[in-house]
VMD Tcl script that builds the backbone (N, CA, C; Angstrom):
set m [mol new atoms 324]
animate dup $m
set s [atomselect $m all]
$s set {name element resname resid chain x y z} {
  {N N UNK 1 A 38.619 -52.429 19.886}
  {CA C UNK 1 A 38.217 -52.910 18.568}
  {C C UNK 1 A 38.632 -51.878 17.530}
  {N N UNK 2 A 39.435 -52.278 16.483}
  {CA C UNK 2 A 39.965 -51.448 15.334}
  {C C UNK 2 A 38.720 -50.701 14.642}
  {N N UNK 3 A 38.907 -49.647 13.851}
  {CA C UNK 3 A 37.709 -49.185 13.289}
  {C C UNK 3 A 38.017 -50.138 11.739}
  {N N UNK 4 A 37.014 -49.848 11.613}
  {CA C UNK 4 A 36.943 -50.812 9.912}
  {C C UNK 4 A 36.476 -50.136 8.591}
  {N N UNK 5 A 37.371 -50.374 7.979}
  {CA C UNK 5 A 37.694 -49.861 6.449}
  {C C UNK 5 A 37.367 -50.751 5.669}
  {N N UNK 6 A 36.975 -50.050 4.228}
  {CA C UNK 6 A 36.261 -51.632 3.189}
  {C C UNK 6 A 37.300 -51.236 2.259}
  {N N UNK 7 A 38.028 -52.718 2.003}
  {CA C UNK 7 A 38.837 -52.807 1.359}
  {C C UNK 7 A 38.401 -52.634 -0.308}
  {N N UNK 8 A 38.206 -51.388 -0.898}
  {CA C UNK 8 A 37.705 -51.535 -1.999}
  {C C UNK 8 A 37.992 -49.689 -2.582}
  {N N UNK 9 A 37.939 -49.147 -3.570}
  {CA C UNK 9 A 38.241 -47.544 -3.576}
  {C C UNK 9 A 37.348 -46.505 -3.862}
  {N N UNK 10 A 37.248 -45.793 -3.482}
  {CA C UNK 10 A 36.533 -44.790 -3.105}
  {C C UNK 10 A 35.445 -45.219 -1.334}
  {N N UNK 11 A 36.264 -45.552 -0.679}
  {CA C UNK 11 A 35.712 -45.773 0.308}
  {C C UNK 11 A 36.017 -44.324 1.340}
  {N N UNK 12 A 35.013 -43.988 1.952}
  {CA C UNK 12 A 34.964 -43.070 3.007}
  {C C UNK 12 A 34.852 -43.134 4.164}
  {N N UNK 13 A 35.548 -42.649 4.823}
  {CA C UNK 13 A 35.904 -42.765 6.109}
  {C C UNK 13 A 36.302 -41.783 6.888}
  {N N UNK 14 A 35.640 -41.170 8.152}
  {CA C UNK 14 A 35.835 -39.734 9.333}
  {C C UNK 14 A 36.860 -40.436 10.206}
  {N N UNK 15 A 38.222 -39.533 9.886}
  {CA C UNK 15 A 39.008 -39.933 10.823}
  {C C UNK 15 A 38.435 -38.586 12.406}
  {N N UNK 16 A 37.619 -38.688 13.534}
  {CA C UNK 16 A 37.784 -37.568 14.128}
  {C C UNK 16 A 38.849 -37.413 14.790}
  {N N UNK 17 A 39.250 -36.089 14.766}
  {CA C UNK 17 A 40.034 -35.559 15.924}
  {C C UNK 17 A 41.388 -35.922 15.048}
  {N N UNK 18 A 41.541 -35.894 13.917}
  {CA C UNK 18 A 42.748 -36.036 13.728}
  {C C UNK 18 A 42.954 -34.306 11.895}
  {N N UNK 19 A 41.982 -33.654 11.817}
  {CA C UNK 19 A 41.644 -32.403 11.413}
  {C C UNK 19 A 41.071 -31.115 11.936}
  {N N UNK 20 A 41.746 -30.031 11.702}
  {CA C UNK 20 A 40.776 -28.939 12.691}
  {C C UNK 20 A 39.749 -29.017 11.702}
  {N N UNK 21 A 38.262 -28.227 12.538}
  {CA C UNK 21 A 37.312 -28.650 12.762}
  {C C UNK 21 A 36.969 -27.267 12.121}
  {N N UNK 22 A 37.219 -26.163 11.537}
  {CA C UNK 22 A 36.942 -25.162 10.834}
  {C C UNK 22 A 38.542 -24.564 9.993}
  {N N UNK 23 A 37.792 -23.464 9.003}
  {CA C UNK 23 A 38.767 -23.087 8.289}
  {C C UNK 23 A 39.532 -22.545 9.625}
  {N N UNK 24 A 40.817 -22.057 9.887}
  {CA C UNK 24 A 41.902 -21.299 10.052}
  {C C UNK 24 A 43.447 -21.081 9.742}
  {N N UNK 25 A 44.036 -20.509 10.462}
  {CA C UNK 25 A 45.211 -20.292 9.643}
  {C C UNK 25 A 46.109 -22.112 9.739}
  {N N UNK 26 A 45.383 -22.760 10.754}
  {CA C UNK 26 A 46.132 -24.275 10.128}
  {C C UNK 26 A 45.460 -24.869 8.811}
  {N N UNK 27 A 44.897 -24.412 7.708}
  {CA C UNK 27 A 44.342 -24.949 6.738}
  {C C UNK 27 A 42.814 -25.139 6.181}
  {N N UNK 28 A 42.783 -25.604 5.827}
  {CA C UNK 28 A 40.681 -25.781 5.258}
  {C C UNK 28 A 40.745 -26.897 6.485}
  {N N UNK 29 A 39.165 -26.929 6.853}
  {CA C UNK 29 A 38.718 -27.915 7.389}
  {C C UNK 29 A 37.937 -29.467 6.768}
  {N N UNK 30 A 38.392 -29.214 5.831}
  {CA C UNK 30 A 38.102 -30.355 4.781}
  {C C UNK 30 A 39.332 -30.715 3.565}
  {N N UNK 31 A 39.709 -32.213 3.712}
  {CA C UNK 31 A 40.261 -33.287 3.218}
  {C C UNK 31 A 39.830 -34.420 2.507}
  {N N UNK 32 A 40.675 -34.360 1.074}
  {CA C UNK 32 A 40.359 -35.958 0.243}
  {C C UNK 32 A 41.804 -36.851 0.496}
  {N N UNK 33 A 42.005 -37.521 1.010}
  {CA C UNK 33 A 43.373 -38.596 1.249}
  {C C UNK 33 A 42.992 -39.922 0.517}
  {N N UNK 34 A 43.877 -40.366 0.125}
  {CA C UNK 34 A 43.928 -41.856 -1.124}
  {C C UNK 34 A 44.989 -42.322 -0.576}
  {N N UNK 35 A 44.839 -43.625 0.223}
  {CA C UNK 35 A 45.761 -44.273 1.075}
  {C C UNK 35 A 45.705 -45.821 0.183}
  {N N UNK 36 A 47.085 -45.879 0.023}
  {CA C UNK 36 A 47.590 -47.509 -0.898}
  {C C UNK 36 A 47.954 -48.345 0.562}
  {N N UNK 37 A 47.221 -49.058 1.107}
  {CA C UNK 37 A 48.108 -50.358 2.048}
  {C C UNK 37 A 48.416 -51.923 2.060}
  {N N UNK 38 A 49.077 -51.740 3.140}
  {CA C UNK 38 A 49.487 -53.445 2.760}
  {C C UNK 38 A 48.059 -54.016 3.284}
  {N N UNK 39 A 48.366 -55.320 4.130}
  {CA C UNK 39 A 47.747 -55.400 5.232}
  {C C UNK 39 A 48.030 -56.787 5.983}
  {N N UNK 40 A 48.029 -56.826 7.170}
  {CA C UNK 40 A 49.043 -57.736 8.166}
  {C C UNK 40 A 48.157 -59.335 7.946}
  {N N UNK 41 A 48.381 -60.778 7.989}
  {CA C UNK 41 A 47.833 -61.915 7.812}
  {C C UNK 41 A 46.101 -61.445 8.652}
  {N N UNK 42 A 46.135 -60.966 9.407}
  {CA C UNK 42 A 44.334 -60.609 9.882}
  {C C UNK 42 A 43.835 -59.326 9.496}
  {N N UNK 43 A 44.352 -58.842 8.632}
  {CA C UNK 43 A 43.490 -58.018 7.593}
  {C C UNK 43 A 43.671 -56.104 8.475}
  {N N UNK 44 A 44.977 -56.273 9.020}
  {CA C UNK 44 A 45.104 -54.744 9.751}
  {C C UNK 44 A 46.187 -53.715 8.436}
  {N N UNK 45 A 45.426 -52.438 8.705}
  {CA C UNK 45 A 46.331 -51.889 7.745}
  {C C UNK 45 A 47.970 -51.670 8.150}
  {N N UNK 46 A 48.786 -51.851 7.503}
  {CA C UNK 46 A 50.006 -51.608 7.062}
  {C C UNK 46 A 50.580 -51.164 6.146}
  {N N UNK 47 A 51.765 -50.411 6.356}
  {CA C UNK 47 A 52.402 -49.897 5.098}
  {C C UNK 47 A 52.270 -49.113 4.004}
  {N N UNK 48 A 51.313 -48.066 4.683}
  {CA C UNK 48 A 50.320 -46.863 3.854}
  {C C UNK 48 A 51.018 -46.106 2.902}
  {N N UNK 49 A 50.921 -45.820 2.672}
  {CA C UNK 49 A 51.549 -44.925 1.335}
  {C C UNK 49 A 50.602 -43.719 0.931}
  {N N UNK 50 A 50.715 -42.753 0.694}
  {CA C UNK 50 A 49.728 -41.855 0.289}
  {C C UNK 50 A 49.807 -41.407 -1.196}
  {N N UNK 51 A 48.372 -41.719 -1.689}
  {CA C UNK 51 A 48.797 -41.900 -3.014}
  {C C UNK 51 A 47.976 -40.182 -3.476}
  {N N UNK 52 A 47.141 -39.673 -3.126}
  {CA C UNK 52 A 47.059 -38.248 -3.251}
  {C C UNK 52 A 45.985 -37.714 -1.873}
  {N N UNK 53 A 46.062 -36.652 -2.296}
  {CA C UNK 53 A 46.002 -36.134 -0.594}
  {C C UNK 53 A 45.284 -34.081 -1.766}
  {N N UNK 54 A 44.698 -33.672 -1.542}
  {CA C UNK 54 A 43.793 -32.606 -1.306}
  {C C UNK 54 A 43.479 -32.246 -0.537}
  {N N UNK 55 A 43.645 -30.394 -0.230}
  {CA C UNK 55 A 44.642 -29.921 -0.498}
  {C C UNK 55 A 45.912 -30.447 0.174}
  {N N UNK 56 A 46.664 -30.468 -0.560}
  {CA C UNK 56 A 48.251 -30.610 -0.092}
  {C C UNK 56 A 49.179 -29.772 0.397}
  {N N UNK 57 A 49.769 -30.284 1.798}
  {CA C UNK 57 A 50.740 -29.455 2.068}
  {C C UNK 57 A 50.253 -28.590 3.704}
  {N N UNK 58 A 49.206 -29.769 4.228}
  {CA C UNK 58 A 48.662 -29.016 5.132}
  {C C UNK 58 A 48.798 -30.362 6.669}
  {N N UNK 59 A 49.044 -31.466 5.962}
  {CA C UNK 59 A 49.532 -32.860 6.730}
  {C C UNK 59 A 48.896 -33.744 6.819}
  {N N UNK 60 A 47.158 -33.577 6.179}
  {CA C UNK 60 A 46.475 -34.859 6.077}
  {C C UNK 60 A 46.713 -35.953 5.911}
  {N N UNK 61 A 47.501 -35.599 4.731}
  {CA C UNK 61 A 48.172 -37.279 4.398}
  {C C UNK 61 A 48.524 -38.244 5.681}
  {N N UNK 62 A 49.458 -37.212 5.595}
  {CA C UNK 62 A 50.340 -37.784 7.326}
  {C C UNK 62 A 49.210 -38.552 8.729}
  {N N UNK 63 A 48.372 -37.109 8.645}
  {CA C UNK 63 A 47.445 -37.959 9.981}
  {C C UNK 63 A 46.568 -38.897 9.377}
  {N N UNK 64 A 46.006 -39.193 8.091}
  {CA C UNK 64 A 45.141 -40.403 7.475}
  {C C UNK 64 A 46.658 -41.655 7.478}
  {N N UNK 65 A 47.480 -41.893 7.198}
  {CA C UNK 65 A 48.989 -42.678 7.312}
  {C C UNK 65 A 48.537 -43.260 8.763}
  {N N UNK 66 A 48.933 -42.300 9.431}
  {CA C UNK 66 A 49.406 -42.546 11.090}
  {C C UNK 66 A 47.770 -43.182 11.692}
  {N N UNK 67 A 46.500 -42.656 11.191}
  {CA C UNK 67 A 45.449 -42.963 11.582}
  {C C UNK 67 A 45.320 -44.945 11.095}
  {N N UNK 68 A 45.518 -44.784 10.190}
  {CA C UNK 68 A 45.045 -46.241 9.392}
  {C C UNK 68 A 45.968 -46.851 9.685}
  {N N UNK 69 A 47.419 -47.000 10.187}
  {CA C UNK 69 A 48.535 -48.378 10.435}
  {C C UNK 69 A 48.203 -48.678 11.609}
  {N N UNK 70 A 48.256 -49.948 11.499}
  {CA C UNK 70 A 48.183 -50.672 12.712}
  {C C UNK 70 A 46.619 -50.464 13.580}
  {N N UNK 71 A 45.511 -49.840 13.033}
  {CA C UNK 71 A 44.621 -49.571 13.508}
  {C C UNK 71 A 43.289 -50.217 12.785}
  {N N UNK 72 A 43.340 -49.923 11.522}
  {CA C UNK 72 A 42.085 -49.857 10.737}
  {C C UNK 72 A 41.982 -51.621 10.141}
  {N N UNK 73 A 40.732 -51.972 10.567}
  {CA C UNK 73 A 40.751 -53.528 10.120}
  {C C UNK 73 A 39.796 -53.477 8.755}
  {N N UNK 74 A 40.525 -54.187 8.094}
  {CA C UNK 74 A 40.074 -54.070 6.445}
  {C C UNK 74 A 39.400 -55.001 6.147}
  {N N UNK 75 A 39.305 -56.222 6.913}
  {CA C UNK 75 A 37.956 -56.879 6.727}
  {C C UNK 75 A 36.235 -56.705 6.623}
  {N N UNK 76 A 35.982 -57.108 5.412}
  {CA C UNK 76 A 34.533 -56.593 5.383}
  {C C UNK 76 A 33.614 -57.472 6.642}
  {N N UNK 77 A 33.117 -57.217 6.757}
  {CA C UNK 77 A 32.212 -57.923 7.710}
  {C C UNK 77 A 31.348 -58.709 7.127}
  {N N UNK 78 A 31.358 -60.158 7.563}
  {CA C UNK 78 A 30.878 -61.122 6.853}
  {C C UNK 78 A 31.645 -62.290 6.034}
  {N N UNK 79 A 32.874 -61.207 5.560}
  {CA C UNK 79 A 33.662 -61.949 4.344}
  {C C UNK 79 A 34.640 -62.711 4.598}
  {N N UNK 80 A 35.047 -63.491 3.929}
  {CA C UNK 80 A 36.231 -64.798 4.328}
  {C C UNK 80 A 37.854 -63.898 3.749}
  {N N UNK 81 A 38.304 -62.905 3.966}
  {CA C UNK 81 A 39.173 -62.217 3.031}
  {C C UNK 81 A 40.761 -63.115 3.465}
  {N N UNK 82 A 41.233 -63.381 2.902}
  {CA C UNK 82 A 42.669 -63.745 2.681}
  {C C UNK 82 A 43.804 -62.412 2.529}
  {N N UNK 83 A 44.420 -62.302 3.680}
  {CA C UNK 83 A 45.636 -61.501 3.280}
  {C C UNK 83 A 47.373 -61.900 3.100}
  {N N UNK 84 A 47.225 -61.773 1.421}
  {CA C UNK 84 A 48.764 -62.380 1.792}
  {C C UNK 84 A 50.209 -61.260 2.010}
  {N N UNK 85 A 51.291 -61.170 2.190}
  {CA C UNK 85 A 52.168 -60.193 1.999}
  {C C UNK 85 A 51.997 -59.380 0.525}
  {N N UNK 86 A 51.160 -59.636 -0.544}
  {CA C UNK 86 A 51.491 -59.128 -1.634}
  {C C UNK 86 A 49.994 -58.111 -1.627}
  {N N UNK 87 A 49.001 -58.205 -0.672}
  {CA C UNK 87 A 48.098 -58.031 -0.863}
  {C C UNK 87 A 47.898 -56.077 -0.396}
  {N N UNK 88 A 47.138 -55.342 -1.178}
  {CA C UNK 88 A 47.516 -54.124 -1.057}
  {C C UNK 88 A 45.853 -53.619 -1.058}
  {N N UNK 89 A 45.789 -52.224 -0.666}
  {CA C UNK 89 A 44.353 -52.066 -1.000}
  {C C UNK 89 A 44.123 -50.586 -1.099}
  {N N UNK 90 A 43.467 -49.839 -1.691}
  {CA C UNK 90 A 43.840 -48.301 -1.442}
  {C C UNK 90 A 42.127 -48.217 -1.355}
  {N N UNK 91 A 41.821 -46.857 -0.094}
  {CA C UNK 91 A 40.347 -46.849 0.136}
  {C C UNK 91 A 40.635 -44.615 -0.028}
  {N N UNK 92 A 39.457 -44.242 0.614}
  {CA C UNK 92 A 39.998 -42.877 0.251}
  {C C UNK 92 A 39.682 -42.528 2.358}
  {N N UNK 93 A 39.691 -41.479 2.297}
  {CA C UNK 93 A 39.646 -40.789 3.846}
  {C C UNK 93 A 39.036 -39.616 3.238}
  {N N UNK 94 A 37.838 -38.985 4.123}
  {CA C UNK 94 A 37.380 -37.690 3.840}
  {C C UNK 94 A 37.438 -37.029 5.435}
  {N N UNK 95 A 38.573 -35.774 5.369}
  {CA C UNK 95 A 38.468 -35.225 6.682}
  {C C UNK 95 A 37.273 -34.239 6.589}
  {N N UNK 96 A 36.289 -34.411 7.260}
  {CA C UNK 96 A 35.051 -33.015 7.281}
  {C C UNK 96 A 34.953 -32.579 8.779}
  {N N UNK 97 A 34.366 -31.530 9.300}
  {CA C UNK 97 A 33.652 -31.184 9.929}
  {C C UNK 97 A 32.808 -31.796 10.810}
  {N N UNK 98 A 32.689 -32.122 12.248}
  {CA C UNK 98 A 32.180 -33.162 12.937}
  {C C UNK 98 A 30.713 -32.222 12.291}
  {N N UNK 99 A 28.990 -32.772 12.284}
  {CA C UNK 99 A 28.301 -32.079 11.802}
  {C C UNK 99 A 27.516 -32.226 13.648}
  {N N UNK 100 A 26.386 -31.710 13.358}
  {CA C UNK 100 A 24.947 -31.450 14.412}
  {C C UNK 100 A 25.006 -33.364 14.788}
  {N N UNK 101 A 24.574 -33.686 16.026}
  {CA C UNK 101 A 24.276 -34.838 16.222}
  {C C UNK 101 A 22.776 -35.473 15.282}
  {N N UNK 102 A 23.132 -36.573 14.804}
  {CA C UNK 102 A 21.738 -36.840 14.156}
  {C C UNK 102 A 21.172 -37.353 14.632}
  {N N UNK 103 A 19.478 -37.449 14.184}
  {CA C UNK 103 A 18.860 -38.574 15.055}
  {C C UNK 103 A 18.834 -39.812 14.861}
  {N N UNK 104 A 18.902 -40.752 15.931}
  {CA C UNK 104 A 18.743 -42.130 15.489}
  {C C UNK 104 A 17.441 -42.555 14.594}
  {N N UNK 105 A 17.395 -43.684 14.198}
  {CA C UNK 105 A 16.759 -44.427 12.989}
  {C C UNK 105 A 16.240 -44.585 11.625}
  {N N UNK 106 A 16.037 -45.315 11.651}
  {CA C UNK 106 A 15.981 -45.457 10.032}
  {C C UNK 106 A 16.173 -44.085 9.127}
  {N N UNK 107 A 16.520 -43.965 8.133}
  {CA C UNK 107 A 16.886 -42.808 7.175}
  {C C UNK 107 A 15.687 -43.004 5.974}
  {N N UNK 108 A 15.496 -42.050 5.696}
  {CA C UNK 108 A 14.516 -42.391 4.174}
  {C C UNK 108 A 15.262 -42.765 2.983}
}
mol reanalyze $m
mol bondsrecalc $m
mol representation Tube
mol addrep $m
């Protein structure tokens, strides 16, 4: 089952395992990526484009790209969404730090 992205912007999303996991000499361990996509007639991403990426120059872009094609289903859950070839969507990616396991239920 694809992971699922909301087609809408400023959306957040943990790609794991695709950022190191503390500062070192491969870069900060934290990422903002702004991904423009197509998306295929059942609502899969395609055709990413990276529209900015913080800090730059370290390959996020690249692994949020390679993470979201062909993987990430952009259907909201619930919703009747129509994808045609013209249809595009840009959400954001935040690479962080896996954190402490939390506990299950309800949140305040």
């Amino acid at each position: 089952m694809p992971n699922r992205l909301l087609p809408t912007f400023g959306v957040a999303a943990i790609l794991a395992g695709c950022a190191p996991t503390m500062e070192t000499e491969l870069g900060p361990a934290r990422a903002i990526v702004v991904l423009n996509c197509g998306a295929t007639p059942q609502g899969i991403a395609r055709d990413c484009r990276v529209v900015r990426e913080e800090p730059a120059g370290f390959g996020y872009g690249l692994h949020a790209k390679h993470g979201a094609e062909g993987r990430h289903d952009l259907n909201v859950e619930g919703g009747n969404e129509i994808w045609t070839p013209e249809t595009r969507v840009e959400f954001t990616i935040r690479f962080a730090p896996a954190g402490p396991p939390q506990a299950s239920g309800p949140r305040p």
